[in-house]
Structure formats: C-alpha cells, structure tokens
C-alpha positions as CSV (number, residue, x, y, z in Angstrom):
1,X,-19.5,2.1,17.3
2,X,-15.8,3.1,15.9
3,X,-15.2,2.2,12.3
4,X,-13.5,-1.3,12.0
5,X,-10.4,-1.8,9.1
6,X,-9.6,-5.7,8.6
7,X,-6.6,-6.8,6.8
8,X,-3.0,-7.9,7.5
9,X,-0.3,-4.7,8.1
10,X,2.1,-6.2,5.3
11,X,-1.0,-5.4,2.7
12,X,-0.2,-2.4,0.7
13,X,-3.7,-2.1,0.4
14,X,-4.4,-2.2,4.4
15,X,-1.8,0.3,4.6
16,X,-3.3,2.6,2.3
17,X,-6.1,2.9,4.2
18,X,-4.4,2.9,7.5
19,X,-2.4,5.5,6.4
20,X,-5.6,7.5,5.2
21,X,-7.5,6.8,8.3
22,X,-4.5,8.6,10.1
23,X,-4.3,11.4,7.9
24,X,-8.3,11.8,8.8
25,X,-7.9,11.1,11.9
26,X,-10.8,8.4,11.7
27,X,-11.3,6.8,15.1
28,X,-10.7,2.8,14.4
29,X,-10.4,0.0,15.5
30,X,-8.1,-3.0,13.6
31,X,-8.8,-6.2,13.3
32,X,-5.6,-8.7,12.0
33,X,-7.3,-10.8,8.8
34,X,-4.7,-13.0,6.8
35,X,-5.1,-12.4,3.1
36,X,-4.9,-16.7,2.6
37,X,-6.5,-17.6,5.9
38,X,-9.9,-15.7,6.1
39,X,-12.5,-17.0,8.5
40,X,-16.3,-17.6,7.2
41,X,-17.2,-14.6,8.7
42,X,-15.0,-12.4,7.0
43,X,-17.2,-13.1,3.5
44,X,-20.1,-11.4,4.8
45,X,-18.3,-7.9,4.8
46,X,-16.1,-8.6,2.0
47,X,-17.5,-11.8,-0.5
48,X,-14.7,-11.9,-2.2
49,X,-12.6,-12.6,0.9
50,X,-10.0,-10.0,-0.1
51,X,-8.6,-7.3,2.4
52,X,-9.2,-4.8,3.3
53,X,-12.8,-4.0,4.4
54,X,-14.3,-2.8,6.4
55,X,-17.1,-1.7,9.0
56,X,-19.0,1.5,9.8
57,X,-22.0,0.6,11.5
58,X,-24.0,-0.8,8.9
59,X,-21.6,-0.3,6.2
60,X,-19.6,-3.0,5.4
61,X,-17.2,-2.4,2.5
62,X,-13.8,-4.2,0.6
63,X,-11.5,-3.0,-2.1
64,X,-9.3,-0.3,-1.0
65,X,-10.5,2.5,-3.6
66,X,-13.8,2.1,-2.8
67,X,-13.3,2.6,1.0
68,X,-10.8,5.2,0.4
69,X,-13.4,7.0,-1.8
70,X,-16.0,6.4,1.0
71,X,-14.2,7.6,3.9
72,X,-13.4,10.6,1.9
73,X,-17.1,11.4,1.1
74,X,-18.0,10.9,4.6
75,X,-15.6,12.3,6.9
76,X,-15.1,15.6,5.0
77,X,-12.8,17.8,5.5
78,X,-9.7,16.2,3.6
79,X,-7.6,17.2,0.9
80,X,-6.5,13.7,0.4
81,X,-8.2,14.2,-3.4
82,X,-6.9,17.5,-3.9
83,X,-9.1,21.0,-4.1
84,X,-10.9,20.2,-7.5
85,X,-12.2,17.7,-9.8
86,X,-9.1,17.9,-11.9
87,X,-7.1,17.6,-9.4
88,X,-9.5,14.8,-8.0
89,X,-9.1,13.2,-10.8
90,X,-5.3,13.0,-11.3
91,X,-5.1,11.4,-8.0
92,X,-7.9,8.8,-8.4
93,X,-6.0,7.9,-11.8
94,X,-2.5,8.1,-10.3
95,X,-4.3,5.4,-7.6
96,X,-5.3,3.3,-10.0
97,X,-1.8,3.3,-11.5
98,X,-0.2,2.2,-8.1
99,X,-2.9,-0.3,-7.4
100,X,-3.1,-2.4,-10.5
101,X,-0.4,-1.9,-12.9
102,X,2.4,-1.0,-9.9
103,X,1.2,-3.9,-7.5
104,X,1.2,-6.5,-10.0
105,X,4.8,-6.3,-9.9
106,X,6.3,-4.8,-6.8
107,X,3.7,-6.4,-4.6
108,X,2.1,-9.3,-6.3
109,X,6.0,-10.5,-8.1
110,X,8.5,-9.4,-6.1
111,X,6.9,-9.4,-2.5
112,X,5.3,-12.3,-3.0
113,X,8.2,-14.5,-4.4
114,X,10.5,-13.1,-1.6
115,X,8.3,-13.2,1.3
116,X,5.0,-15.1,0.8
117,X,6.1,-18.0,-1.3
118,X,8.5,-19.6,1.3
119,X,6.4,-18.2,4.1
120,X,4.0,-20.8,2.7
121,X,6.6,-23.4,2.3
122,X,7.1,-22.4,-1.2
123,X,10.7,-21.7,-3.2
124,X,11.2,-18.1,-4.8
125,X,11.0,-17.6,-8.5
126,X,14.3,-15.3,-8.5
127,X,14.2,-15.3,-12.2
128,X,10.4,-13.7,-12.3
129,X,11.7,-11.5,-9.4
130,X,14.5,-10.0,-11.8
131,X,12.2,-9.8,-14.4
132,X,10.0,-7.5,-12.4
133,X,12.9,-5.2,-11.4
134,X,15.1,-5.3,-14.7
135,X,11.9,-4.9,-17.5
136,X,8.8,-4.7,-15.7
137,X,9.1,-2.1,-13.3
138,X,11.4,0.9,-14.4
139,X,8.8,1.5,-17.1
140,X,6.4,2.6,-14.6
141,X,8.7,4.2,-12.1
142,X,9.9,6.2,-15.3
143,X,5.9,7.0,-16.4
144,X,5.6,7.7,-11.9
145,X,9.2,10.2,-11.7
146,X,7.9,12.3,-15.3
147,X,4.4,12.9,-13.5
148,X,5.8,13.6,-10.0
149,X,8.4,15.8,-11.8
150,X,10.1,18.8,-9.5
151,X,7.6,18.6,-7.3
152,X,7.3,17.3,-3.9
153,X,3.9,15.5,-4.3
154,X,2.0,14.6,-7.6
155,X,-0.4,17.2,-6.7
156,X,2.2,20.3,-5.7
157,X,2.4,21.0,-1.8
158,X,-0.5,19.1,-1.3
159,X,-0.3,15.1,0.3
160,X,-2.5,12.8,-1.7
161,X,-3.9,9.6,-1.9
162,X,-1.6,9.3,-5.1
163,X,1.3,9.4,-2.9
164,X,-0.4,6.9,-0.5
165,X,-1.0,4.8,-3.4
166,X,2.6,4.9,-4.6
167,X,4.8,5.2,-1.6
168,X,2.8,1.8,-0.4
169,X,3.9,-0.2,-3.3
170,X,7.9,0.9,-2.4
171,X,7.5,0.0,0.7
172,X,6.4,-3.2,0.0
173,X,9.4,-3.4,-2.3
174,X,11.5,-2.2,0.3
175,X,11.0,-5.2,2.9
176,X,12.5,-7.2,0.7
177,X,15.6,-5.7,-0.2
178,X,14.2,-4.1,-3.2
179,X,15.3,-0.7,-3.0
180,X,14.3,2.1,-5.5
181,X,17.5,4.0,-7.4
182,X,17.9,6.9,-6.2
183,X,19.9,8.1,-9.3
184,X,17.6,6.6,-12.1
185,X,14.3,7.9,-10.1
186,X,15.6,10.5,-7.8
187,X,12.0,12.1,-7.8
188,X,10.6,8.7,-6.4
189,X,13.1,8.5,-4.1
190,X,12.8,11.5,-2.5
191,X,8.8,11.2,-1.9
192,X,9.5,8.2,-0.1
193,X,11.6,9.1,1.9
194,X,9.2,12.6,2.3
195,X,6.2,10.1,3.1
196,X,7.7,8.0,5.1
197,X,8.6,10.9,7.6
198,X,5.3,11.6,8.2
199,X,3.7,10.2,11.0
200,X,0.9,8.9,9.6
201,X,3.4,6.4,8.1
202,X,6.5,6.2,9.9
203,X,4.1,5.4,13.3
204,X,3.5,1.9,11.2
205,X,6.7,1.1,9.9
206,X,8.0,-0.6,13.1
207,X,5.3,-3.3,13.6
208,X,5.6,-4.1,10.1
209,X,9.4,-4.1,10.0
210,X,9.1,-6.1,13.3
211,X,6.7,-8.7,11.6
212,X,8.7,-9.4,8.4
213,X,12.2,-9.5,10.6
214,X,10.1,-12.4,12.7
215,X,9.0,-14.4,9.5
216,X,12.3,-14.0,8.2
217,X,14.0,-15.5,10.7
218,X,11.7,-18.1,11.0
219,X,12.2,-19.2,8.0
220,X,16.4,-19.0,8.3
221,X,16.2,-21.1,11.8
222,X,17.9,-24.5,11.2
223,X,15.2,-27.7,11.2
C-alpha cells in the first residue's frame, strides 16, 4: 500500500513534505485534512490532531520534521540533508529555524490574520500583521540572507530541506500579498524564485493559488 500524506495544501508544513516526497519521488497518495476540522479518526495517526501525518503501512507519523527525517532514512538515496553530518546538521538547524521561529510570524501572524481569520468569520489584526513585517520578520530574513550568502542554496549547489523549509514560509507570505524585498534580501529573493522553478514546487503552486483565489472571493462576494 502507497505511503499516505494528510494535511491541507495551504500548510507550509504539508507542503514541505509534498515538496520532499517529489524530490524523492515517493509514490503517495493525499488525503485533504483541515488543520481546524479534523475528523476522530485523524487522532489515531496523529493525537495531536495537527497536519501533516502520515501513513506507511504500519507507520503512522505527524510533525513535519519527524516525517521528513523518516522518509529520508528510509527511502535512501537523497541529498535532501546534504553529503555529511555537518552538512546534515546545518540543514536540520536551518529547518528548525523556518519551522518555529519563521512560521510564527509569516505563517502563524500574517497568514493567518489575512486568510484564516476572516475565512473563519473573523476580522484581521492589521496592526499585528505590520508588526510581523516591520520588526518581527526582517530580523530573521537578515539572520536567513547572511547564511544563504552568494550562494544559490544554503548548502552550495546542493537543494535541501533548508531551502524547502524556507521557501515554504515565503510562499505562505506570498498569498497574501506579502512579498519579500528583493533589494533588502536579494539573496532570499532569488532562492525563491530558484525553488519555485523547480518542479517539485511550481507543479503545486496552481492548486494552491486556485484555492486561496476561491476563498478570497468568497469572502469579497456581496451578502
């Protein structure tokens, strides 16, 4: 039986994997699960009932990290953690970075108060919104554009999960009109854009742009 992913496609965290699963070339299957909306089932593969998870025969895993280290482990042959344990190690911390001190900003501030809070019938905190861009973000970008530096990946030549990691947290920022500066973080920038070519990625990017122009407008449409 394929592997099984569960999460919602606007989840920077089910795109991660996604993304890695491609990169693999992992046969999958995908199963839509709302991050607010999980059936009782759901808690049985993942008990905290956050996405992803997943399923691999009688494996059943959640948090993104953890099934992004598994998959590596066990469908060898990838380079997603670099050639080394240094380099492994870079990109596990560089992960880290994106997922917790990155996300709770671009994904959990600004993507949520633009998209999920009136989604939910909710009203935007604009003012925590600017706070994220103006103080709370360029920190990190500026830590993120120093470590990426000249080169085209955090690890060289080589496509990592760091990048993953990162470029899904732009994204995020990107659907709602939060674009990075290219002048202040030209580095960041240009690995977007560099990641986003690839078609691991770019073969997402229309459902998902599809999905938040539907909401959207949905939200716009007169009572």
């Amino acid at each position: 039986m394929a592997l099984t992913l569960y999460g919602a496609i606007l989840s920077p965290f089910v795109r991660k994997i996604r993304i890695q699963l491609g990169e693999q070339n992992i046969a999958h299957a995908h199963v839509p699960v709302p991050p607010m909306q999980q059936p009782d089932w759901y808690y049985a593969i993942s008990p905290l009932g956050r996405i992803p998870a997943i399923q691999d025969g009688e494996v059943a895993l959640a948090d993104s990290a953890v099934i992004a280290q598994y998959l590596h482990e066990t469908y060898p042959g990838s380079t997603l953690y670099g050639h080394n344990s240094v380099e492994a190690a870079r990109v596990r911390w560089l992960e880290k970075y994106a997922d917790y001190e990155l996300a709770a900003y671009a994904t959990f501030t600004v993507f949520s108060q633009r998209f999920l809070e009136p989604l939910k019938g909710g009203h935007t905190d604009e003012e925590a919104v600017q706070a994220a861009l103006h103080d709370q973000l360029p920190p990190l970008f500026d830590y993120l554009e120093r470590e990426l530096g000249e080169q085209r990946y955090f690890l060289g030549e080589t496509f990592s999960m760091a990048d993953i990691a990162v470029v899904c947290q732009l994204i995020n920022l990107a659907h709602v009109g939060a674009l990075i500066d290219e002048q202040r973080w030209p580095g960041l920038a240009s690995l977007l854009s560099r990641a986003t070519g690839r078609s691991t990625i770019s073969g997402l990017l229309p459902a998902e742009h599809q999905l938040v122009a539907k909401y959207t407008a949905r939200r716009q449409a007169p009572a």
